[in-house]
FIGU-785986 format. One record per residue (C-alpha): residue number from 0; chain; x, y, z. Coordinates in steps of 0.1 Angstrom, whole numbers, plus 5000, padded with zeros to 4 digits. Each point is the difference from the previous one (the first is absolute). Layout:
    k  c     x     y     z
  NUM  A     X     Y     Z
...
END
This chain:
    k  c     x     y     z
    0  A  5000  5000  5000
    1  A  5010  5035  4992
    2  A  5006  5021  5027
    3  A  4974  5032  5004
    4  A  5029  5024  4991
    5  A  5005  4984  4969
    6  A  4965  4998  4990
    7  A  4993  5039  4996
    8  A  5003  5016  4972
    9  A  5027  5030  4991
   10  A  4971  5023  4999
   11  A  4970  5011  5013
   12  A  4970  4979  4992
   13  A  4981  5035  4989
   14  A  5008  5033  5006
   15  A  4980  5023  5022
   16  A  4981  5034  4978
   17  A  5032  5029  5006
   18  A  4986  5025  5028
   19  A  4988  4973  5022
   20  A  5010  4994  5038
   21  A  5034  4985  5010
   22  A  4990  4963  4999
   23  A  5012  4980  5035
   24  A  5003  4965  5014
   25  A  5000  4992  5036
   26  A  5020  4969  5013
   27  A  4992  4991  5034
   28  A  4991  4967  5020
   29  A  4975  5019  5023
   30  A  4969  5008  4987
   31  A  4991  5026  5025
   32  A  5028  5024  4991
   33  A  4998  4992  4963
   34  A  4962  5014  5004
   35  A  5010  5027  5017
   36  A  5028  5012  4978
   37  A  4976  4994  4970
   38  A  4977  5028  5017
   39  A  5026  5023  5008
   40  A  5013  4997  4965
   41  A  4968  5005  4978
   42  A  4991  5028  5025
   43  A  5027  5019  4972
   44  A  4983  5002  4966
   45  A  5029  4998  4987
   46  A  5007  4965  5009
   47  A  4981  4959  4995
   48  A  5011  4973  5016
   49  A  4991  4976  4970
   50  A  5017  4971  5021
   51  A  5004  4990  5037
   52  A  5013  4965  5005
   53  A  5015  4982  5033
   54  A  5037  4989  4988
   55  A  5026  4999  4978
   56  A  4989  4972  4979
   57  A  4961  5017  4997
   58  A  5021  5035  4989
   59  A  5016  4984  4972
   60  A  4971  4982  4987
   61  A  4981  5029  5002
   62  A  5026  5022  4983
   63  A  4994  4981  4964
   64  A  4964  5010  5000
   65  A  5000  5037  5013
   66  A  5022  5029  4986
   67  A  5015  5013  5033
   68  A  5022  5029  5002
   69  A  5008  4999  5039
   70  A  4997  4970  5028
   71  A  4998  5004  5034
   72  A  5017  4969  5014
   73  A  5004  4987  5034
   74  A  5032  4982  5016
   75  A  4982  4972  5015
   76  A  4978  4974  4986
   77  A  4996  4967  4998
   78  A  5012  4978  4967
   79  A  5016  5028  4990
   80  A  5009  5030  5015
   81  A  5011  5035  4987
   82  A  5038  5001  4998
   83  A  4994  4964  4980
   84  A  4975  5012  4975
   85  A  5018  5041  4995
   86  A  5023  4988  4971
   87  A  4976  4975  4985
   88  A  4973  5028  5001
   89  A  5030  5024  4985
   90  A  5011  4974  4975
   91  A  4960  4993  4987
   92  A  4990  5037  4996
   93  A  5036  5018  4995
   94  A  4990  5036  5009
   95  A  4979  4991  5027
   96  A  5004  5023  5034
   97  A  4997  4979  5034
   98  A  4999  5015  5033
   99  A  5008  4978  5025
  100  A  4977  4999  5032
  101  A  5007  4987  5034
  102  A  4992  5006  5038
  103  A  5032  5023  5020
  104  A  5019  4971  5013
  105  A  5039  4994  4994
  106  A  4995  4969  4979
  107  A  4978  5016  4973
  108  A  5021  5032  5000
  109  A  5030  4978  4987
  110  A  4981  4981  4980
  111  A  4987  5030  4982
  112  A  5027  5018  4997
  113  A  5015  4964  4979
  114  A  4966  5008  4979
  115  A  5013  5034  4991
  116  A  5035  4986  4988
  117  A  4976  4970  4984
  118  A  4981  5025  4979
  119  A  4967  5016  5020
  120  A  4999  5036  4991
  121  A  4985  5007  5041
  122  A  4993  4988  5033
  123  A  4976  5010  5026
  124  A  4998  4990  5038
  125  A  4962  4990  5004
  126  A  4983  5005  5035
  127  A  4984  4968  5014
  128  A  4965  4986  4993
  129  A  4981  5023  5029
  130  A  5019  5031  4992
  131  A  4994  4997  4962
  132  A  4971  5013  5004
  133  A  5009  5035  5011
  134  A  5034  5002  4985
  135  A  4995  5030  4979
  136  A  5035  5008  4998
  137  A  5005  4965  4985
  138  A  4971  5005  4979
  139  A  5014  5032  4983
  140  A  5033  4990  4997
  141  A  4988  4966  4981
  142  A  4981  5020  4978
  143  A  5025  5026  4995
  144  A  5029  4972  4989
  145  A  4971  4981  4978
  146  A  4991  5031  4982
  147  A  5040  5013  4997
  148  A  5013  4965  4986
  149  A  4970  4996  4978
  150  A  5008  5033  4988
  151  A  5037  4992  4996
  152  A  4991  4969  4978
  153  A  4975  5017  4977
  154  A  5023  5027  4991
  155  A  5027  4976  4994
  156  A  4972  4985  4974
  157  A  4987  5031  4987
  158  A  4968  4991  5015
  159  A  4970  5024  5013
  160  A  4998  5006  5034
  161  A  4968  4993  5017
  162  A  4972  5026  4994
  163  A  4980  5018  5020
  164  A  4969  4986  4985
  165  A  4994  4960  4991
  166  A  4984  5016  4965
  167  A  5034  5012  4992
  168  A  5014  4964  4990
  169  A  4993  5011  4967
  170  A  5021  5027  5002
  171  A  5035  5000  4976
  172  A  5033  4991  5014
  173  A  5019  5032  5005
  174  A  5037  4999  4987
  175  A  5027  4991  5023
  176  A  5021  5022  5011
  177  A  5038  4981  5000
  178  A  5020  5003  5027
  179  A  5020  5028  5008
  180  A  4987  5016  4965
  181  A  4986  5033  5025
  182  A  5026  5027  5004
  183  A  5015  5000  5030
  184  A  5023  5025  5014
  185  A  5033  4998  5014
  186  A  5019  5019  5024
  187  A  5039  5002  5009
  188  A  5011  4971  5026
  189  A  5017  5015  5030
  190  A  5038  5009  4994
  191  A  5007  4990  5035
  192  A  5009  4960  5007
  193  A  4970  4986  5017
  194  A  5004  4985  5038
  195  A  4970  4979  4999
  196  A  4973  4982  4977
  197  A  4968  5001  5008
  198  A  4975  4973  4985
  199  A  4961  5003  4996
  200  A  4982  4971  4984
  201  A  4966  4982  5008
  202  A  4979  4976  4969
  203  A  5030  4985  4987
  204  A  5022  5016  5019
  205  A  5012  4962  5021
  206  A  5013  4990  4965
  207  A  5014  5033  4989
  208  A  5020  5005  5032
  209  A  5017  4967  5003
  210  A  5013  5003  4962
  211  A  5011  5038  5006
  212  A  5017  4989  5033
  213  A  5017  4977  4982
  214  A  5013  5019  4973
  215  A  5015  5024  5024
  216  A  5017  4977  5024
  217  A  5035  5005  4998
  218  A  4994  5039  4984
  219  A  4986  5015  5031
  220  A  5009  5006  5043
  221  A  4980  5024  5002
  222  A  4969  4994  5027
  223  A  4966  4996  4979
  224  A  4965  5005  5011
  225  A  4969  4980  4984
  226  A  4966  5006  5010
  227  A  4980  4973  4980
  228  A  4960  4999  5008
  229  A  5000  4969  5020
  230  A  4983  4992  5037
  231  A  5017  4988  5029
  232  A  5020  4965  4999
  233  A  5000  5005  4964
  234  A  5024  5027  5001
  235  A  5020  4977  5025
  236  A  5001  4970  4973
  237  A  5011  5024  4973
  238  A  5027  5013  5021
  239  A  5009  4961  4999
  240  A  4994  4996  4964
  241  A  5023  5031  4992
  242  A  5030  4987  5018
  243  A  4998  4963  4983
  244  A  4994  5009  4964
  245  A  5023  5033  4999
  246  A  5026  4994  5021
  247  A  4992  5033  5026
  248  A  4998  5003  5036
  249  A  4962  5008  5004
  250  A  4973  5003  5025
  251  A  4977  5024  5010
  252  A  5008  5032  5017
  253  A  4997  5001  5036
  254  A  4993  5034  5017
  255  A  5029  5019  5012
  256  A  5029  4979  4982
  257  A  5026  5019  4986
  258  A  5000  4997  4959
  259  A  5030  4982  4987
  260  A  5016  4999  4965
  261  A  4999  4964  4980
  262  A  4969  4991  5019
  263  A  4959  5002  4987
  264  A  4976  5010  5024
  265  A  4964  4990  4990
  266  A  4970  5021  5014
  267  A  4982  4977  5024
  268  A  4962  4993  4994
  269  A  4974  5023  5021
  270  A  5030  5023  5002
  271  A  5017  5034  4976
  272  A  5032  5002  4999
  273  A  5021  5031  5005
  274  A  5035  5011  5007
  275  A  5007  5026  5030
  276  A  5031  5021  5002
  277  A  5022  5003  5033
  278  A  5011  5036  5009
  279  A  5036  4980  4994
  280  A  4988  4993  4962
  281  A  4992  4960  5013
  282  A  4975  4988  4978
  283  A  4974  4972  5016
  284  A  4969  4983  4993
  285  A  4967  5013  5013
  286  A  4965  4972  5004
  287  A  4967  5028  4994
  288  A  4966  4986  5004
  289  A  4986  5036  4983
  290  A  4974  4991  4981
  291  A  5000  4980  4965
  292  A  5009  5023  4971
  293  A  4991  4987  4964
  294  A  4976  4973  5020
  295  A  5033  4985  5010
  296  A  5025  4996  5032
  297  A  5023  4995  4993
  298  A  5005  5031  4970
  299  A  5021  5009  4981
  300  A  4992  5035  5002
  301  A  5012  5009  5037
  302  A  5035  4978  4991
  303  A  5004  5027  4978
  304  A  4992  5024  5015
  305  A  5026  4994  5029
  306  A  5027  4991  4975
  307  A  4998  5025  4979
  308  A  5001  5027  5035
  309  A  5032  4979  5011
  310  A  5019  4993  4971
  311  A  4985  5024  4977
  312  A  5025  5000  4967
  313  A  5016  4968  5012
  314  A  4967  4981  4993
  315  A  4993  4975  4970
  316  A  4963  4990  4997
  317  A  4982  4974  4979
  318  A  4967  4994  4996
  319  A  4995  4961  4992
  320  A  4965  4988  4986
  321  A  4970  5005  5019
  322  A  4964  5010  5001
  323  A  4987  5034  5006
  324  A  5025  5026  5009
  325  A  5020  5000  5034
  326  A  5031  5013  4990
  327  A  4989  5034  4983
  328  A  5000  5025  5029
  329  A  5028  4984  5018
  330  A  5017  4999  4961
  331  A  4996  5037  4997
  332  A  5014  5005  5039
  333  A  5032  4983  4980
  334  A  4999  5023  4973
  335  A  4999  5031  5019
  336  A  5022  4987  5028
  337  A  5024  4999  4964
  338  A  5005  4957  5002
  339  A  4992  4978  4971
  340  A  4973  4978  4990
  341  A  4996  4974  4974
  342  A  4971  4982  4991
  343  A  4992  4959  4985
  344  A  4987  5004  4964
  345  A  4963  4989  4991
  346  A  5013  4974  4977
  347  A  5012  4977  5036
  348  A  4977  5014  5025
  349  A  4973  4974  5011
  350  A  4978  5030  5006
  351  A  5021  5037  4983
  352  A  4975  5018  5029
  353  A  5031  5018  5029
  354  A  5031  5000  4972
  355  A  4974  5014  4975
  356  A  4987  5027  5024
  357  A  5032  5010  5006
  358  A  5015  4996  4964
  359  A  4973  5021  4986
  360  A  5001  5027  5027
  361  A  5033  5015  4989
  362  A  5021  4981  5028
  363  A  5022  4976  4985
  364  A  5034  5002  4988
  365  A  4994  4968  4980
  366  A  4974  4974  4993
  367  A  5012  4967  4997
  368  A  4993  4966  4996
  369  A  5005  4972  5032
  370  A  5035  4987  4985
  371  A  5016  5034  4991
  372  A  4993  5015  5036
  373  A  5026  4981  5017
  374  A  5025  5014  4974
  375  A  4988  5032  5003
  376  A  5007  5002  5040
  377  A  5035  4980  4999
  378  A  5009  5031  4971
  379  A  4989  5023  5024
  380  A  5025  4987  5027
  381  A  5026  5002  4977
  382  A  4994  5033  4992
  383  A  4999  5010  5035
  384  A  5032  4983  5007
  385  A  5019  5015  4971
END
């Protein structure tokens, strides 16, 4: 017997009408939460659910007779669970987005952060069966990364985003704009060398990071900062996953520690990250619980912020892909504090939403794709060592 991966077809079995809503498929073993994401997702026009299944096995199946754009798929199932079925999924329906969905506990964290290297696009940290319910934060931020990968994918297939009105799936596919094909204009990079690199990333940004860590390993001592939109003990395993795959000492910054070169401090979850200055010129790391900026603590805004007040020319910033824009205000805190900020092109963002707020704001002193960042940086070392 054939197994279900190889079964389905290279295609969709029919394509939806261009202008209707983002098309989903929930994969979880418990009913109860499967109807009540279902809900929570139709309560958006501008999504159907046209498949809700209870495991891997059912997801796959299901995949050769809908045309999906985006599954919502769960950790653990029974006869097969998520992190088994991702790259069949991926390998059945290449383009297809998957955000990973699991309850905050260590174990899952890891396990989706493994997802993110195995090809999911996202992750979200789902509240427990009672607290579903009332989880409106969950709720919007589901919705939000839905709607912002769905969007992502349709543009990369010159596809009509959903319309306001179910009538308008008549309506004709508007040209694609190509990446990177709207002006965008570029400012001087700071002549001065830079003493630290701050990082702000958030859909995609797991991947992103680990290959532009990478790349610079070797290149760089200075300290670097990353803020990456990520809750508690997610932030933790990500610290982890940094120093295995890249080679850096990494964890999350702890409150009062002083900031050292050759090291990455990673904004803990629940937390913003800033830098305070000593009268002595000691630079160290301060915890805020002020409230969520951007719908996110941590943010990369207030990072900025503090960076660019304590290092001010000295500061390289880039802007990894992400959705919505955190990053923009703090981004023009770096321009006028004089610093530097580049920006991840469209063409190898998972969602072009924070580099292309910046990017098109005026901010950047390039706009490059993933594997020409780390370059960029390591040239700028060099120049600020010659």
């Amino acid at each position: 017997m054939s197994s279900p991966a190889s079964v389905l077809p290279g295609a969709p079995p029919s394509a939806s009408p261009p202008g209707a809503p983002y098309r989903i498929m929930v994969v979880d073993d418990s009913a109860v939460i499967r109807g009540l994401l279902i809900r929570s997702l139709e309560s958006d026009p501008k999504i159907a659910v046209v498949a809700s299944v209870g495991d891997g096995r059912m997801a796959l199946n299901a995949l050769a007779r809908h045309d999906i754009e985006v599954v919502v798929l769960d950790i653990e199932m029974p006869v097969m669970d998520g992190l088994t079925a991702l790259p069949q999924l991926i390998a059945a329906r290449p383009g297809l987005k998957v955000i990973m969905a699991s309850t905050l506990t260590r174990r899952n964290a890891d396990i989706s952060l493994q997802a993110l290297t195995a090809g999911a696009a996202d992750y979200i940290a789902k509240p427990g069966t009672t607290a579903l319910t009332s989880a409106d934060a969950f709720k919007h931020e589901l919705v939000a990364k839905i709607k912002a990968l769905g969007d992502a994918k349709r543009k990369s297939a010159g596809v009509a985003q959903p319309s306001a009105s179910v009538r308008a799936e008549t309506a004709r596919i508007p040209a694609r704009r190509p990446p990177g094909s709207q002006p965008i204009a570029l400012r001087a990079a700071s002549p001065e060398p830079f003493d630290v690199l701050a990082i702000g990333s958030s859909t995609g940004g797991p991947q992103a990071l680990f290959q532009l860590l990478a790349n610079i390993r070797g290149a760089v001592n200075r300290p670097i900062f990353i803020t990456q939109h990520m809750p508690a003990t997610f932030t933790t395993i990500l610290a982890e996953h940094i120093s295995r795959s890249t080679g850096w000492v990494a964890a999350e910054g702890i409150d009062g520690e002083a900031v050292r070169a050759n090291r990455v401090y990673v904004a803990p979850g629940d937390f913003h990250m800033l830098v305070a200055v000593a009268p002595g010129g000691e630079k160290t790391i301060k915890l805020s619980k002020a409230p969520a900026e951007n719908f996110c603590r941590p943010s990369v805004d207030p990072m900025l912020r503090s960076l660019a007040q304590a290092y001010g020319r000295r500061l390289l910033t880039v802007i990894l892909t992400g959705m919505g824009h955190d990053g923009l205000r703090g981004g023009e805190a770096v321009r006028d504090a004089g610093g530097t900020l580049v920006a991840q092109d469209e063409a190898t963002s998972v969602v072009w939403g924070m580099p292309g707020a910046v990017a098109t704001a005026g901010l950047c002193s390039a706009v490059l794709p993933l594997a020409e960042l780390g370059p960029y940086i390591a040239k700028s070392v060099r120049r600020s060592a010659a």
